[in-house]
C-alpha positions in Angstrom: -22.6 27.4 -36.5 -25.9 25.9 -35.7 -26.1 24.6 -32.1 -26.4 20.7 -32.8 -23.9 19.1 -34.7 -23.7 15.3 -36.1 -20.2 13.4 -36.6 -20.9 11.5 -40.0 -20.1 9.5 -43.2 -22.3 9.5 -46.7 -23.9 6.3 -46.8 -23.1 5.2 -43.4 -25.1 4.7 -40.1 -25.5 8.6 -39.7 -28.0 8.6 -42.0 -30.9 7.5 -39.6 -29.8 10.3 -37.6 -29.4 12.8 -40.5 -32.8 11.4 -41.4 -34.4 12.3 -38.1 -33.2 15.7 -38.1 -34.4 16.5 -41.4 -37.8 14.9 -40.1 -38.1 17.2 -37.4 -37.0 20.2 -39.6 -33.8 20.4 -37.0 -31.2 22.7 -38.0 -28.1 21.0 -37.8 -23.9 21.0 -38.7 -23.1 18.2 -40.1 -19.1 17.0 -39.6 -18.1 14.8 -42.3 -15.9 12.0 -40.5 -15.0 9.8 -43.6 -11.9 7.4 -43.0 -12.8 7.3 -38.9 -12.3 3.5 -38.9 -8.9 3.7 -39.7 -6.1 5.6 -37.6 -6.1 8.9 -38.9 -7.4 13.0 -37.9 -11.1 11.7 -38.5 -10.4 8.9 -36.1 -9.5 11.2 -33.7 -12.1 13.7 -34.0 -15.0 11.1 -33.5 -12.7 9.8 -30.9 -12.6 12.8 -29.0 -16.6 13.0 -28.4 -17.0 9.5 -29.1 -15.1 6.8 -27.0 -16.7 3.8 -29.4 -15.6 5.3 -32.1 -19.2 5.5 -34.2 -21.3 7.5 -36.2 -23.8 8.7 -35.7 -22.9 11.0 -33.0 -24.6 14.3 -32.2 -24.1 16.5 -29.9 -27.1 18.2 -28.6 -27.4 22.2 -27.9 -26.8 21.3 -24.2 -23.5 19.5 -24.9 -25.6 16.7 -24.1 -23.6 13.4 -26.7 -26.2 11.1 -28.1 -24.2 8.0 -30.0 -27.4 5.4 -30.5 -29.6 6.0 -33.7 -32.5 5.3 -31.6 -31.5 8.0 -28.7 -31.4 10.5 -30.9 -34.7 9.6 -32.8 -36.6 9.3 -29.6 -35.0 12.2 -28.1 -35.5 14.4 -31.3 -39.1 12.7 -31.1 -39.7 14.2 -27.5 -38.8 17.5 -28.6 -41.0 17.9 -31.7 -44.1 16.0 -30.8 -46.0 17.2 -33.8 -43.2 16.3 -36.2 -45.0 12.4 -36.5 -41.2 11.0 -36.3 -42.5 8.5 -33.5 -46.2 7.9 -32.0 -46.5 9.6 -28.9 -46.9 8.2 -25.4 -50.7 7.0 -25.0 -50.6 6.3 -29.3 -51.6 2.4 -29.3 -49.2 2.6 -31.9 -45.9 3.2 -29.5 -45.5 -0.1 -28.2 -44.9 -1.3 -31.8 -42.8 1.6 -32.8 -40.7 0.8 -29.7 -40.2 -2.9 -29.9 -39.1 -2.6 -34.0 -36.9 0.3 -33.3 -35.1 -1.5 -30.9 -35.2 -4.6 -33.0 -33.8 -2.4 -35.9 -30.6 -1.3 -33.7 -30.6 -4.1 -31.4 -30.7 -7.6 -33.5 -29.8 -6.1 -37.5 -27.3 -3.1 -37.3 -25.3 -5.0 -34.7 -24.6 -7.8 -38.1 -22.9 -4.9 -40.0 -21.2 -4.4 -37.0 -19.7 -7.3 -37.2 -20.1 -8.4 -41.2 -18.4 -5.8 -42.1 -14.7 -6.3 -40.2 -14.8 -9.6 -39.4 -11.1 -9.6 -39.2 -11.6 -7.8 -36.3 -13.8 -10.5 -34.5 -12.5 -14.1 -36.3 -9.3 -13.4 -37.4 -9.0 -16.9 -38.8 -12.2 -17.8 -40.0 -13.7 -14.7 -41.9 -14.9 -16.1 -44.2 -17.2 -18.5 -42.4 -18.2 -15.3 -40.4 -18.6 -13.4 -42.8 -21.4 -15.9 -44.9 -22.8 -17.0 -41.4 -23.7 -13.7 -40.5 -25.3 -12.5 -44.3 -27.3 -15.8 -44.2 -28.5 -14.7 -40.4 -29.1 -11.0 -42.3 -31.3 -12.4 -44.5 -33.2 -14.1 -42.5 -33.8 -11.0 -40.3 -35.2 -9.4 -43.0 -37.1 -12.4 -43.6 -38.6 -12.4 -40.2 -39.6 -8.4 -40.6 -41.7 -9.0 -43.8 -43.3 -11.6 -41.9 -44.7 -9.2 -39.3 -45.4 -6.3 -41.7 -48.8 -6.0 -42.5 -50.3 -4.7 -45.9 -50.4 -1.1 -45.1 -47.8 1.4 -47.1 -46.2 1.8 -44.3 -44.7 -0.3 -41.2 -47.0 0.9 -38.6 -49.6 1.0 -41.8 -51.0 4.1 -42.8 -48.7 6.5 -40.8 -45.0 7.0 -41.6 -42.1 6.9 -39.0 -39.1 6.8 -38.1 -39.3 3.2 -38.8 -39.6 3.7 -42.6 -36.7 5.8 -42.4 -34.5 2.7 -40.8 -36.3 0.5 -43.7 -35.3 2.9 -46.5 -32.1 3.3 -45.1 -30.7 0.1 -44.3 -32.5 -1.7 -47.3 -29.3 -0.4 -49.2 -27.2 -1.9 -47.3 -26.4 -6.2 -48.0 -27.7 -7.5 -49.0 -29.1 -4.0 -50.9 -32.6 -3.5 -52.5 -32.5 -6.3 -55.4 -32.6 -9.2 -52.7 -35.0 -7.1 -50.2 -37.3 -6.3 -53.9 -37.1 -10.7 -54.4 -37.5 -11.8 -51.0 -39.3 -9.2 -48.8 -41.6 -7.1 -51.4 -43.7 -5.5 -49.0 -40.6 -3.9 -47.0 -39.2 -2.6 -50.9 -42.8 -1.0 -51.3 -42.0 0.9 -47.9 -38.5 1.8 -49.4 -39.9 3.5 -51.9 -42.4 5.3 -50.4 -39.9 6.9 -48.0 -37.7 7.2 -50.4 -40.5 10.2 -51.2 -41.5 11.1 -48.3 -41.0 15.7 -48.3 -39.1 15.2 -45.1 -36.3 12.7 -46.2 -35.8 12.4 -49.6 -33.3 14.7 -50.0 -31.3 13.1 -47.1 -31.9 9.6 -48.5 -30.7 10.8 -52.1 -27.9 12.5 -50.7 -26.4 9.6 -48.9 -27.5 6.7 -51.5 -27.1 8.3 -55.2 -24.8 6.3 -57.2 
């Protein structure tokens, strides 16, 4: 059994952790938790290291639980600071890798949070929830195009983790048709992760049809 271990689901938001790892060249198990957001054994076993609930959810060597994407990419970050996963302190590029990685988990995964049960949060107005929050999606992406430059990738000519989140989450809604119409420079970044050596096989794995 390798020493760190990360609760997940194909597809889900595990991926930008399983991504990291990869990244970093991380040896890692990987526990499959599908059906955790409905009572159930997986339920319970994310539950059981996990009060929230979530994926991703790794548990480092040290015991140490990491249950925020961006934790465990700037912890795994930290530990491999040749890996080029994040810039490193003193890079004039960190203070923009910082601010979009939290703006990734902070303002647009929190909408799938809530998109995707909104039984949970407006019992009797879902639907209304439900378009108000894909139409605020939208314009998130929107806003990110905006402040992308032309380089191939977000932080220009070097990769990071930040084209992992923008590969990733580009297949979620509303998915890489839309994001290919509306926000071309971010689906040119998609792509190009979607080759980079160090993730494509976790991209493909998670996202073939």
């Amino acid at each position: 059994m390798n020493d760190t271990r990360l609760f997940g689901v194909r597809g889900w938001g595990s991926v930008l952790a399983e991504g990291a790892l990869a990244w970093t060249g991380t040896p890692f198990e990987f526990i499959d938790v599908e059906g955790f957001d409905a009572p159930g054994p997986a339920r319970d076993r994310l539950l059981a290291v996990n009060p929230l609930g979530r994926v991703p959810t790794l548990i480092a060597p040290d015991g140490e639980i990491l249950t925020e994407s961006a934790a465990i990419v700037l912890h795994l970050a930290e530990l491999n600071p040749d890996s080029g996963l994040a810039p490193l302190a003193g890079d004039p590029l960190r203070p923009a890798f910082l601010d979009r990685l939290v703006w990734f988990v902070s303002a647009l995964y929190p909408t799938f949070t809530y998109r995707d049960y909104p039984e949970r949060w407006a019992p009797d107005a879902t639907r209304q929830l439900t378009d108000n929050v894909d139409t605020f999606r939208r314009s998130l992406w929107k806003q990110f195009e905006q402040q992308t430059g032309k380089g191939p990738f977000v932080l220009g000519d070097t990769p990071s983790a930040l084209d992992l989140y923008v590969a990733a989450m580009s297949h979620w809604r509303p998915r890489r048709p839309w994001i290919a119409e509306h926000c071309p420079k971010l689906h040119a970044i998609a792509l190009r992760a979607d080759a980079l050596p160090a993730i494509a096989a976790v991209l493909e794995r998670n996202f073939a049809a």
